[in-house]
N, C-alpha and C positions, 0 to 999 in steps of 0.2 A: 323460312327464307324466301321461299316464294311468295312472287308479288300478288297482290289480289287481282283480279280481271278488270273492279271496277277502275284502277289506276291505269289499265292497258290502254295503249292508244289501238282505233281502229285496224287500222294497219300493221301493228305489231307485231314483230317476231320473236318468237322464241327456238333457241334450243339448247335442249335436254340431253343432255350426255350425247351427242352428235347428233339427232330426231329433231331438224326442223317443221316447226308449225308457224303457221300465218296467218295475221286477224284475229280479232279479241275473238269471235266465236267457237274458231276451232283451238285456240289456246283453253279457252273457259272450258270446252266439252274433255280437254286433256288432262287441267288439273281435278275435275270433279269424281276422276278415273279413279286418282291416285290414292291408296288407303290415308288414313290418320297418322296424321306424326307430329311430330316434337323438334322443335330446334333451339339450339343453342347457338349464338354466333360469337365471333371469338376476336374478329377483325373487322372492320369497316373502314375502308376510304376513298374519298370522295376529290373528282378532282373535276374544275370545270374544262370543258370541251371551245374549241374557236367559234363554232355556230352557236354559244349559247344554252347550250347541252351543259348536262350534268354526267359524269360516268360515274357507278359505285362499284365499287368491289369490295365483296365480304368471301369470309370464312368462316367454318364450323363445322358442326355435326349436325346430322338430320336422322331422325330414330324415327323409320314407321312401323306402324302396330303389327307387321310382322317380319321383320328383319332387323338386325343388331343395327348398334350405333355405325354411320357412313361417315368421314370426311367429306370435306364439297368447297369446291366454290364455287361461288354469282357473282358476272357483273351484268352490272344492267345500265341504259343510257336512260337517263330521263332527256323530254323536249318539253319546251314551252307548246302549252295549246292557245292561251289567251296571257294577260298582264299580270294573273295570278294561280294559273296550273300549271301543273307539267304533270305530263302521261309516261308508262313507260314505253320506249318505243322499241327499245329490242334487250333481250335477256339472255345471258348463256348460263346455264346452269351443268355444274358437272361432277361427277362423284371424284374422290382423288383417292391412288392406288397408294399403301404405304409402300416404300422400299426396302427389301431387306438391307439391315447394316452389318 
C-alpha cells in the first residue's frame, strides 16, 4: 500500500503511524528501511479535493517478512504537477488496533 517515492512529490510528506517525514529523500531512505511485505487492500475510495486534488483512502492488511498480518489505513492526497501527472503530496499511513467485543 505504500506509494512508490518515484510518484512522491518533492516536498511531500508522510506519516507513519504518527513519525512525520518530509521530502521525497528522506521519505525514500524511510521506506527502503522497511523489511518486505505483502499487501492486500480490501477498500479504496477516492474523492476529489476543491484545489483539484485527488484524496485516496484504502484499507487492508500489510504482512512483513517478519511480523503477522496488520490491519492499516492510507490516505494519501494526490496534486497536479503539470496537464498530465499528479505526485503524491502527503500520505498517512497507520496500523489499526482491533477492539475487543
Amino acid at each position: 500500500a505504500v506509494v512508490s517515492t518515484q510518484s512522491t512529490g518533492e516536498q511531500a510528506t508522510l506519516t507513519w503511524n504518527g513519525n512525520a517525514l518530509s521530502g521525497r529523500a528522506e521519505i525514500s531512505g524511510f521506506l527502503e528501511k522497511l523489511p518486505i511485505s505483502s499487501t492486500s487492500v480490501f477498500s479504496v475510495d477516492a474523492q476529489p479535493l476543491m484545489d483539484q486534488s485527488i484524496m485516496v483512502a484504502t484499507t487492508g492488511t500489510i504482512k512483513f517478512s517478519t511480523t503477522q498480518d496488520q490491519d492499516f489505513s492510507q490516505t494519501f492526497i494526490l496534486k497536479k504537477t503539470d496537464t498530465k501527472t499528479m505526485k503524491v503530496a502527503y500520505d498517512c499511513f497507520r496500523f489499526l488496533n482491533k477492539i475487543a467485543s
